[in-house]
C-alpha positions in Angstrom: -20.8 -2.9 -9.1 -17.0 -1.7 -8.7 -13.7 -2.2 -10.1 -11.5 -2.2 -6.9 -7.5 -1.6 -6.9 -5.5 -2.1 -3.8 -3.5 1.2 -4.5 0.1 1.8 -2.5 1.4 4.3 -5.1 3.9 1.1 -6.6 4.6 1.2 -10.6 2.4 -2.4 -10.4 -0.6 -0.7 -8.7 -0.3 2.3 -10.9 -0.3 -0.1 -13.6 -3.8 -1.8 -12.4 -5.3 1.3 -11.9 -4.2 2.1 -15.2 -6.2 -1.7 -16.5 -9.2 -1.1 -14.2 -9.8 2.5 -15.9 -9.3 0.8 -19.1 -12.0 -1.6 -18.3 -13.9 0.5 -16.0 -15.1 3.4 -18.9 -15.4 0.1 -21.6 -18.0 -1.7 -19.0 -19.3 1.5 -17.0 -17.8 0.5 -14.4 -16.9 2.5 -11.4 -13.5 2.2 -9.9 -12.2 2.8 -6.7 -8.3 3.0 -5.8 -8.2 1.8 -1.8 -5.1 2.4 0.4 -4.7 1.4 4.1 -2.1 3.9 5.6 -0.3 2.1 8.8 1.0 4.7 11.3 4.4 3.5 11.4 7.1 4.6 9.8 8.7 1.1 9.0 5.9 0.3 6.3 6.5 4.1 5.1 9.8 3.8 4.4 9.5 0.0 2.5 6.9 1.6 0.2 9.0 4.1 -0.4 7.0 6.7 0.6 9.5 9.0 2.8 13.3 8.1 3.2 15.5 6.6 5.6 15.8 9.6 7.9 12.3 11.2 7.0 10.1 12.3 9.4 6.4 10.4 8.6 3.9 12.5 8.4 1.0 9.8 7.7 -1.3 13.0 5.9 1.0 13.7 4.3 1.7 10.4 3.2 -2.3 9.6 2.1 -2.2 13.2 0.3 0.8 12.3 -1.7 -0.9 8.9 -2.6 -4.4 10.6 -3.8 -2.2 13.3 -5.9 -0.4 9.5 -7.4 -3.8 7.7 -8.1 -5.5 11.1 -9.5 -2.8 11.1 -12.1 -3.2 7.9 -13.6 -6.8 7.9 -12.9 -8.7 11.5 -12.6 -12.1 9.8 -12.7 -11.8 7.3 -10.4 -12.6 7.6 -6.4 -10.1 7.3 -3.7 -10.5 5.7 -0.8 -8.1 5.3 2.7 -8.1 3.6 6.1 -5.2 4.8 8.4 -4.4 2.2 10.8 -2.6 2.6 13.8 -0.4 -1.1 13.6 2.1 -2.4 12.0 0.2 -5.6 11.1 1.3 -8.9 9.4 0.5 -9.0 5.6 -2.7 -10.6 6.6 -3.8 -7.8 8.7 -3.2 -5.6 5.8 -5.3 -7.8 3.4 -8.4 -8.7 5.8 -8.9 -4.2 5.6 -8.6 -4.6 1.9 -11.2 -7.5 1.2 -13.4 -5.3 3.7 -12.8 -2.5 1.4 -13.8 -4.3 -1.6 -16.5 -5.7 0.0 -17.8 -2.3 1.2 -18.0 -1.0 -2.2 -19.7 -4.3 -3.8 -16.3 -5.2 -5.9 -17.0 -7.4 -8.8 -13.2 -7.7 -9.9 -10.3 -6.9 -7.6 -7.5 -5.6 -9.7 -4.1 -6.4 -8.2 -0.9 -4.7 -9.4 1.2 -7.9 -7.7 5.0 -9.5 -9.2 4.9 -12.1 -6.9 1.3 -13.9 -6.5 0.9 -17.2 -8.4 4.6 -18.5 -8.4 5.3 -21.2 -7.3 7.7 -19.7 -4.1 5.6 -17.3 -3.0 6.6 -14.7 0.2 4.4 -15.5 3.3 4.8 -11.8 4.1 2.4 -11.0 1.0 -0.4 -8.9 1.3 -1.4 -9.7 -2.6 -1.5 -13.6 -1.3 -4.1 -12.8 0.9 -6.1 -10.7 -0.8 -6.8 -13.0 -3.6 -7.9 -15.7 -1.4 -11.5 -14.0 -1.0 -14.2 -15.4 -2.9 -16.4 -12.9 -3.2 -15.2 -11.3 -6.3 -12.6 -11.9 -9.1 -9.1 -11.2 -9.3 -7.4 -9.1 -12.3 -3.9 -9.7 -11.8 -1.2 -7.3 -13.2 2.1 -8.7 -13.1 4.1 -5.8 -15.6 4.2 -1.9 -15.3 2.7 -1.6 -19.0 0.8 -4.6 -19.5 -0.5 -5.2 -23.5 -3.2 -3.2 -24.2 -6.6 -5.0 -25.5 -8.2 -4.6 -28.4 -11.5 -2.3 -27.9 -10.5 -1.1 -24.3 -9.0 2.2 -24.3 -5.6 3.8 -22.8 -4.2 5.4 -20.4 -4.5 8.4 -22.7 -7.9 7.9 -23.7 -7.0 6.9 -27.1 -8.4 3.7 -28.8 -6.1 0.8 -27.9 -5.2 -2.8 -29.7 -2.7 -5.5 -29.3 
C-alpha cells in the first residue's frame, strides 16, 4: 500500500508531501509524489514553473519538479506523465486517480486551499481527484500544517502538538 501526493511543486503540495512522509516512515508506508506534465506552456506559466516570456522546456520542467519533491522528501519515489493537451481540470484528475490507482494508494494526500468550501472553482483538479472512492483523502489546506504527536518532522526530529 502507498501514500500518494498529487505533486505540482506548490507550497500546498510541498506541504503534503511533507504530511505523507510524516505518516509514511510512522506506518511504513511508501510514498509516491505523482506529477502530470502538460506540454503547453499556458499550464507552465500558471504553476509558476517558467515566466511570462520563458521558453518551456517540459524536461526541464519535470527535472526541476523531481529536484522540488527530493528536497522535501529524499526517500520518497517520483513519478510523471507528460501529456501532450491542455485538458480541463478533469482531464488532469482522471491521470491522477489512474496514478494512484496504479500504485495501490491507500490515502491520497492533497495539498489543496480550495476543496471543501462551500464556492468551490469548477476549474479544480483537487475537486476531482477527491471524488474517487477507491482510497482516502488527506487534505492539506496550510503550508505548515500542526504537527501530530508521535509522527515525526520534516527534519526527522520527534514532533507534538
Amino acid at each position: 500500500m502507498t501514500f500518494v501526493v498529487p505533486f505540482d511543486g506548490s507550497d500546498l503540495a510541498e506541504a503534503a508531501l511533507r504530511k505523507a512522509t510524516a505518516y509514511g516512515d510512522a506506518l511504513e508506508e511508501d510514498v509516491v509524489a505523482v506529477t502530470v506534465v502538460p506540454e503547453r506552456k499556458r499550464y507552465a506559466r500558471e504553476k509558476g514553473w517558467i515566466d511570462e516570456d520563458e521558453p518551456y522546456d517540459v524536461a526541464a520542467a519535470v527535472e526541476a519538479l523531481r529536484e522540488r519533491a527530493e528536497t522535501v522528501a529524499p526517500e520518497a519515489s517520483f513519478e510523471y506523465e507528460r501529456i501532450r493537451e491542455f485538458p480541463p481540470a478533469e482531464g488532469i484528475a482522471d491521470r491522477i486517480e489512474r496514478l494512484a490507482l496504479e500504485h495501490d494508494a491507500t490515502v491520497l494526500f492533497l495539498g489543496s486551499d480550495n476543496v471543501g468550501r462551500v464556492v468551490t472553482p469548477l476549474a479544480s483538479v483537487a475537486v476531482n481527484v477527491t471524488a474517487e472512492d477507491a482510497y482516502d483523502v488527506y487534505l492539506v489546506r496550510d503550508t505548515n500544517p500542526p504537527s501530530v504527536a508521535g509522527l515525526a518532522d520534516a527534519d526527522g526530529e520527534s514532533a507534538g502538538r
